[in-house]
N, C-alpha and C positions, 0 to 999 in steps of 0.2 A: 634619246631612246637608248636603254641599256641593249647588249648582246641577247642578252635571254629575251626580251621583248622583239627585238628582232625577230630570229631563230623563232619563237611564235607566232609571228604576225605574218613572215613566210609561209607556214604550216599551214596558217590558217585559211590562207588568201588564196594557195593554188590547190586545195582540194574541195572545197566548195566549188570552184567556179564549173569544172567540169560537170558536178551535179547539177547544177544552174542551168546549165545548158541544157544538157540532158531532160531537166524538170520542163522547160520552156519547149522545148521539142515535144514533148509529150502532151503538156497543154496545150499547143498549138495543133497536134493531131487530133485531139478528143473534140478541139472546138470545131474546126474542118468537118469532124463526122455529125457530129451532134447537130451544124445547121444544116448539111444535105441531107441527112434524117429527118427534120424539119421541115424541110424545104418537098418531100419526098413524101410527106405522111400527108402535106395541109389540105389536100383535094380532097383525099379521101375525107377525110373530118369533115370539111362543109357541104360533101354532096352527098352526104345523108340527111334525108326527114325533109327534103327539100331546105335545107339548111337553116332549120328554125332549133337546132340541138338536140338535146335529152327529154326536156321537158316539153316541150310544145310548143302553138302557139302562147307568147304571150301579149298580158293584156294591161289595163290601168290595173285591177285588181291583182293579180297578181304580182304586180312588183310593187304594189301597197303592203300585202301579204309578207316578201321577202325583207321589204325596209322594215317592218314593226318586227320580227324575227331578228334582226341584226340590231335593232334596238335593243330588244330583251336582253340576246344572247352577252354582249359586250359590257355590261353592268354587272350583270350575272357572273358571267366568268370572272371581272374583277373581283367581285366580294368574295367568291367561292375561292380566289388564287389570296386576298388578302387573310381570307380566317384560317387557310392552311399555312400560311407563313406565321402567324400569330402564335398557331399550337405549335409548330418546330422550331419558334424561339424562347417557349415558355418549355420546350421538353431540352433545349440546348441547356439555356438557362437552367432547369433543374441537375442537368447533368455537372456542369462544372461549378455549380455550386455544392457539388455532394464532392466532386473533385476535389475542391478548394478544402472543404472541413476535415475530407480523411490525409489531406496530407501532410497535416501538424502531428495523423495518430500513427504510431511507428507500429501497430500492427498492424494495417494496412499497406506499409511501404515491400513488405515483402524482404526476400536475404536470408542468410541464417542467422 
């Protein structure tokens, strides 16, 4: 290991670590807070509605309802997430190929 790698590898090793620290401290506070927040909210959230939630009671029917809903929805979203990557690769596509042709044409490269 040359001097210069040295003399970097020093640089690099003792100012990081102090941020490290630092970072880890601070993670460790937020998680601290985040489960007695937690810990601190859960009562109140199940002792409402007599703790059946938002919607109600439910039933067979209604989580027959929610399953054919997440049936739909997950198909759907795919095809709808595939034909929008299809057109943004056919508008890429169109773009650097207009790229590629004007850059053989020197009035389009710009300069005086």
């Amino acid at each position: 290991m040359g001097a210069r790698a040295r003399t970097r590898a020093a640089a690099l090793s003792s100012v990081p670590f102090a941020s490290i620290r630092l970072r880890m401290r601070r993670l460790l506070a937020s998680l601290a807070s985040s489960i007695v927040l937690l810990l601190v909210l859960a009562p109140a959230a199940l002792a409402e509605n007599d703790g059946r939630g938002f919607y109600g009671a439910t039933d067979d029917k209604v989580v027959t309802v929610a399953g054919f809903i997440l049936v739909v929805f997950f198909p759907t979203f795919a095809l709808l997430a595939s034909l929008l990557q299809k057109r943004l690769e056919k508008r890429k596509d169109v773009r650097v190929a207009a790229k590629k042709s004007h850059a053989g044409d020197a009035r389009w490269r710009g300069g005086w």
